[in-house]
C-alpha positions as CSV (number, residue, x, y, z in Angstrom):
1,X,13.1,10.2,13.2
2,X,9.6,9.6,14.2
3,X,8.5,5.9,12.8
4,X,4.9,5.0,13.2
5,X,4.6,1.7,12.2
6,X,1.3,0.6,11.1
7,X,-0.3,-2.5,9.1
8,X,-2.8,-3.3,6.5
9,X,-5.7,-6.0,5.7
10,X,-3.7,-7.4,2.9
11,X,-1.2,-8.4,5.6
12,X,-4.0,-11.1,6.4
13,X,-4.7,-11.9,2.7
14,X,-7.9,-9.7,2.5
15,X,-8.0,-8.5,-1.2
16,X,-12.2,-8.0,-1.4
17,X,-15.2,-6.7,0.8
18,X,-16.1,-10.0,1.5
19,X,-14.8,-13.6,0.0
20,X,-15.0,-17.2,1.9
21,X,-11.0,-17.4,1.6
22,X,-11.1,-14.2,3.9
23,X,-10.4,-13.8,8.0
24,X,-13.1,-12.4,9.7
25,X,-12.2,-9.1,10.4
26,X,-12.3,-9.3,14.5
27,X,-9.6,-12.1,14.0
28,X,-7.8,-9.9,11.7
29,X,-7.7,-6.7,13.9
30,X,-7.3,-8.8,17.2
31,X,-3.9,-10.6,15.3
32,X,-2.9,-6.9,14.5
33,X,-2.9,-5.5,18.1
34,X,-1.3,-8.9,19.2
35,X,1.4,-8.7,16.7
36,X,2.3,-4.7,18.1
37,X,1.0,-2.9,15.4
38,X,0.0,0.9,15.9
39,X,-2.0,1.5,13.0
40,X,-4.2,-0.1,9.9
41,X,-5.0,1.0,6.8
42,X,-9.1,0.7,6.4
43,X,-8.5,-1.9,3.6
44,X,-11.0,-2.6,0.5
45,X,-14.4,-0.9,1.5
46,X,-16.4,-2.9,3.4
47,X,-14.3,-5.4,4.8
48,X,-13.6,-3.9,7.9
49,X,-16.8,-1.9,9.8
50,X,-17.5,1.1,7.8
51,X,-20.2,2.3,10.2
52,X,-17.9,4.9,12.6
53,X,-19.3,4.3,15.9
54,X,-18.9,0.5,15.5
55,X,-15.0,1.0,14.1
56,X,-13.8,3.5,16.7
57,X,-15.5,1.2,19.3
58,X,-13.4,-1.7,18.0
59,X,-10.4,0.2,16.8
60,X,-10.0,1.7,20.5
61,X,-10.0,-1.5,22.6
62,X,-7.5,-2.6,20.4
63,X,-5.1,0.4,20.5
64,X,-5.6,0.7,17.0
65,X,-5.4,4.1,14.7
66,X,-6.9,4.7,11.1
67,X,-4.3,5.8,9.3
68,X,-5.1,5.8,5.6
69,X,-8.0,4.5,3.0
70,X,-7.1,3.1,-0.2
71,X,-8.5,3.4,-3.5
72,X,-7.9,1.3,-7.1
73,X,-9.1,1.5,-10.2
74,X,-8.4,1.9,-13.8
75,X,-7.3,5.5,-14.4
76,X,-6.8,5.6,-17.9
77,X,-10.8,5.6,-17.7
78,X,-12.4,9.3,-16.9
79,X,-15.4,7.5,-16.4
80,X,-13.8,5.4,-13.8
81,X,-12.1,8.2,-12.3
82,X,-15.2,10.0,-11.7
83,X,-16.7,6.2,-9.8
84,X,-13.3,6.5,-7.5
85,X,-14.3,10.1,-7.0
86,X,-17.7,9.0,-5.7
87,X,-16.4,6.3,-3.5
88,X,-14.1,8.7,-2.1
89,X,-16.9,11.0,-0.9
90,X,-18.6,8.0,0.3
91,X,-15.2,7.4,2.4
92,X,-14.9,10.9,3.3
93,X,-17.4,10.8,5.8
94,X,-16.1,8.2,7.9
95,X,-12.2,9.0,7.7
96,X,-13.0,12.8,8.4
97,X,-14.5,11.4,12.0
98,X,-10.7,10.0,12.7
99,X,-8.1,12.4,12.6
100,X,-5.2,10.3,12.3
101,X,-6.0,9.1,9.0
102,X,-5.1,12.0,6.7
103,X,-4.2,9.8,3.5
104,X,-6.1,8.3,0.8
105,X,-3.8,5.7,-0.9
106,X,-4.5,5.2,-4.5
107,X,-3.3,2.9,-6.9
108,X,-3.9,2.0,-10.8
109,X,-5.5,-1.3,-11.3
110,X,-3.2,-4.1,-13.3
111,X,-3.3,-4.0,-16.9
112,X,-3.2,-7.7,-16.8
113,X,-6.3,-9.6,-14.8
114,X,-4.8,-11.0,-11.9
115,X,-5.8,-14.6,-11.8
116,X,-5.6,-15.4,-15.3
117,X,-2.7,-12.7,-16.2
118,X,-3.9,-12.0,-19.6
119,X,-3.1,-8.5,-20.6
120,X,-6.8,-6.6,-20.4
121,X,-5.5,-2.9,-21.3
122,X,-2.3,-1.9,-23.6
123,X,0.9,-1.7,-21.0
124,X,2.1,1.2,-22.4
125,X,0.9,4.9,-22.8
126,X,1.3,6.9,-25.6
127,X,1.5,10.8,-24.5
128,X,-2.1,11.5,-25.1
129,X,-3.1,8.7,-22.6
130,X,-0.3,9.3,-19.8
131,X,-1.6,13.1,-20.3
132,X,-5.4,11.8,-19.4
133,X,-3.9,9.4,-17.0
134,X,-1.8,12.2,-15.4
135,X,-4.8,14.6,-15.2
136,X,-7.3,11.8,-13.7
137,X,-4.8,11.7,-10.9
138,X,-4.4,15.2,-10.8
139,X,-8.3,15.2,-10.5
140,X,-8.6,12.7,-7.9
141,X,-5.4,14.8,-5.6
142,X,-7.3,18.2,-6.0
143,X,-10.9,17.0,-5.2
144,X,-10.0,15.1,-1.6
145,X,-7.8,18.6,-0.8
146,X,-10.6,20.8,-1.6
147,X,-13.1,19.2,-0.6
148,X,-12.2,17.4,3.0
149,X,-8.3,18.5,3.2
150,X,-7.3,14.7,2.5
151,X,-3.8,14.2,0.7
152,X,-4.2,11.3,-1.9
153,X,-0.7,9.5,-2.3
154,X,0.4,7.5,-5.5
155,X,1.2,4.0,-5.1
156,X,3.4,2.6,-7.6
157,X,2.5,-1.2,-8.4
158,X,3.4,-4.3,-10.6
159,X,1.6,-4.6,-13.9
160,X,0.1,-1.2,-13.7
161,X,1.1,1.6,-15.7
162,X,3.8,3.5,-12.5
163,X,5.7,0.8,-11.7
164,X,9.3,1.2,-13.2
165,X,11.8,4.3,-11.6
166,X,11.5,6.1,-14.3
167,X,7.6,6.1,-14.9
168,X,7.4,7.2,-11.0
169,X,9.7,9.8,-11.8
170,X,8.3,11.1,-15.1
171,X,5.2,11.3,-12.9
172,X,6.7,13.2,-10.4
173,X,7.6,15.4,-12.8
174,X,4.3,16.2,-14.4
175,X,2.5,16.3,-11.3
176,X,2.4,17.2,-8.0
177,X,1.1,14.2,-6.5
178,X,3.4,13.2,-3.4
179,X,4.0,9.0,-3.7
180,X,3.4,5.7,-1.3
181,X,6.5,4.1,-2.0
182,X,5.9,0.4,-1.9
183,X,9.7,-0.9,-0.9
184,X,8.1,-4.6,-2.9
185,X,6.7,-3.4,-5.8
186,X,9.7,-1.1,-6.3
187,X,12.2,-4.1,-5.8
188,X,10.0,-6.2,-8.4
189,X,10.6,-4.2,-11.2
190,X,14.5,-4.0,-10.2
191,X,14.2,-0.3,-8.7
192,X,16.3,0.5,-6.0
193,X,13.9,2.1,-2.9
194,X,16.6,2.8,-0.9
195,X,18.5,5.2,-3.2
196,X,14.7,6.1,-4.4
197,X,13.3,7.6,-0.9
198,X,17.1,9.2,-0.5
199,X,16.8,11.4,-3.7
200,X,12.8,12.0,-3.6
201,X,11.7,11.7,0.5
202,X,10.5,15.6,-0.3
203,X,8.0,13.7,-2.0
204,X,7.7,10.6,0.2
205,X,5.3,11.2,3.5
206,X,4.0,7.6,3.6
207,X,5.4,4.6,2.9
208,X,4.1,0.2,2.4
209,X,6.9,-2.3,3.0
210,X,8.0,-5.1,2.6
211,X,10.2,-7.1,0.2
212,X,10.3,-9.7,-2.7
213,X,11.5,-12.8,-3.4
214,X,13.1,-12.5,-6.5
215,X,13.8,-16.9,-7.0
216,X,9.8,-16.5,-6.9
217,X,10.0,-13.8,-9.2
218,X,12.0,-15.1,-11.9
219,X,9.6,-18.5,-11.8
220,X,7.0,-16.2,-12.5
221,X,8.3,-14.4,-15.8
222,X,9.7,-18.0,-17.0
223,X,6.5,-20.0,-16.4
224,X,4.0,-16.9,-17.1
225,X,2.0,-17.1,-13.8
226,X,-0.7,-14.3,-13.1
227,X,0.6,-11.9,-10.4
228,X,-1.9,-13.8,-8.1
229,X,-0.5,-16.7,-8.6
230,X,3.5,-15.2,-7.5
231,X,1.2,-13.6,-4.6
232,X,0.3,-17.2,-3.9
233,X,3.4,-18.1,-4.2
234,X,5.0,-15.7,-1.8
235,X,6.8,-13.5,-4.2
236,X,6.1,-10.3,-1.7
237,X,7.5,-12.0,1.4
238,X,8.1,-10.1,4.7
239,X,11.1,-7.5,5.1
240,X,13.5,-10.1,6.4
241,X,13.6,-12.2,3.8
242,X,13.8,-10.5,0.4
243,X,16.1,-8.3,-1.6
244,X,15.6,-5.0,-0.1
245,X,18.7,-3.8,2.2
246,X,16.2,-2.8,5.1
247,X,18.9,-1.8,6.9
248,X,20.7,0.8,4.6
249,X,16.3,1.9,4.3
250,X,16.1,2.2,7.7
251,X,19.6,4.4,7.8
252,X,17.8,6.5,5.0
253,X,15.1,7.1,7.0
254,X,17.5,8.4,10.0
255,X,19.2,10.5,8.3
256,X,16.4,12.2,6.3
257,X,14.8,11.9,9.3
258,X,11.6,10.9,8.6
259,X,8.3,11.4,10.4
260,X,4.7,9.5,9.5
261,X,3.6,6.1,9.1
262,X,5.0,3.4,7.5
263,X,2.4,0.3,7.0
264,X,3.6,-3.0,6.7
265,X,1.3,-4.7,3.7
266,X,2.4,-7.4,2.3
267,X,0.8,-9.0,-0.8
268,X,-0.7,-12.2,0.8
269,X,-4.2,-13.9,-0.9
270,X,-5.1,-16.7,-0.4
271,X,-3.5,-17.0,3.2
272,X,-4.8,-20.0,5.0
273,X,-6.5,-18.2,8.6
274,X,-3.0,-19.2,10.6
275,X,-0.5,-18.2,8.2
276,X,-0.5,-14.4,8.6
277,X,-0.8,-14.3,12.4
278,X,3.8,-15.1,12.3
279,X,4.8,-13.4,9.8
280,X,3.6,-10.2,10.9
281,X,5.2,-11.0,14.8
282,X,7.5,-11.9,13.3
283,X,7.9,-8.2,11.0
284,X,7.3,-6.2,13.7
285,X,9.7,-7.4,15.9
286,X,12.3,-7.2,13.0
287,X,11.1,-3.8,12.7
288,X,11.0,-2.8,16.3
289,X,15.1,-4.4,16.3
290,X,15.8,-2.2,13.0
291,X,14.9,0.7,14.1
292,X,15.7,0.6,17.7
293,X,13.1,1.6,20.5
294,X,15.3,4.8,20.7
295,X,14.0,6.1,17.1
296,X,10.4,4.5,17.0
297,X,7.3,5.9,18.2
298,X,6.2,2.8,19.6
């Protein structure tokens, strides 16, 4: 087993390009190397430095690796497809200058709005739609091969149209897309990502974790709150905490003995500046203790 343990922006509460309830990004990627982190995940565009000379500088004195850029959006829409396409080009040219970061994580934006949590598209697909919606991410995995040699991975998440087993299974099925299995998201909707990455780790190169807090959970679907409100509330909580069995994951990962990154993001926005800084020592030494120093590429 060959664990590269990475983190993300969202670990810091960064959701947007820019917002005053935002760390700067030197305090973000100083608290990263700090914490022991390998690698980071570029985040929404624009927040961290998107001009390559200026990130490699400040990625290198940190000891820090690109491994992944992410991209959301509603895919139900072709015409939204076809704007992630663009960004993705836009992308392109800085994440080909950094070998390490071969993914492009992409996920399908809420079907509720996530402050107020009113429903803004129809939750369920009839086939015509998950036949679009399937060939839109079909679209988005063949251009970034083709053109730059990029794998785009499918991110399952809450409130968007894969997050159950059995949609991320009938998706599996119908494409060929290889998944970023979120260990939160899939706990949230009462999937099992332990006995998940042991039947489908073919499938499963790259992988987010971190857990959920299920007490928050249920006061979310009994008082109604927007999923950024649960986020507020902590209801993605660090890997120690929650309702995933990290260590029967982690004995997965042995035995299938898995090799790439695995990015520790966990849902945090707002997050007052000196809340994140613990959490994530706190992760990665949990993680470091999991896995042992024997089995991780740290």
């Amino acid at each position: 087993m060959n664990v590269k343990v990475g983190t993300a922006p969202d670990s810091w509460g960064v959701w947007f390009p820019e917002n005053e309830k935002q760390i700067p990004w030197e305090r973000c990627l100083d608290e990263m190397e700090k914490a022991g982190y390998q690698g980071v995940e570029l985040g929404p565009w624009g927040y961290l430095p998107n001009e390559y000379s200026k990130l490699k500088e400040e990625l290198e004195k940190r000891n820090l690796t690109l491994t992944a850029t992410t991209l959301v959006g509603d895919l139900t829409s072709n015409t939204k497809t076809d704007e992630m396409i663009a960004l993705l080009d836009e992308m392109s040219e800085l994440q080909l200058k950094f070998p390490t970061a071969q993914y492009v994580v992409l996920i399908d934006e809420c079907y509720t709005d996530l402050f107020t949590g009113e429903l803004v598209r129809s939750p369920d697909l009839n086939e015509e739609e998950w036949k679009q919606f399937v060939s839109n991410i079909d679209k988005m995995k063949d251009h970034a091969k083709s053109q730059y040699g990029l794998e785009v991975v499918f991110h399952p998440h809450a409130q968007s149209h894969i997050e159950t087993e059995e949609q991320m299974e009938r998706l599996l099925r119908d494409s060929d897309i290889n998944l970023c299995i979120d260990t939160g998201h899939h706990a949230y909707t009462d999937g099992d990502p332990v006995a998940f990455i042991r039947k489908h780790h073919s499938r499963i190169p790259y992988l987010h974790l971190k857990s959920c807090d299920f007490e928050v959970r249920d006061r979310m679907q009994k008082e109604g709150w927007s999923f950024a409100k649960a986020v507020s509330e902590d209801v993605m909580c660090e890997p120690a905490k929650g309702v995933v069995d990290f260590e029967a994951f982690a004995q997965v990962l042995k035995d299938i003995d898995f090799d790439g990154w695995a990015i520790v993001e966990q849902d945090m926005y707002p997050a007052p500046f000196d809340k994140p800084f613990p959490i994530a020592k706190r992760t990665y030494d949990y993680l470091e203790t999991l896995f042992r120093k024997e089995y991780m590429n740290i």
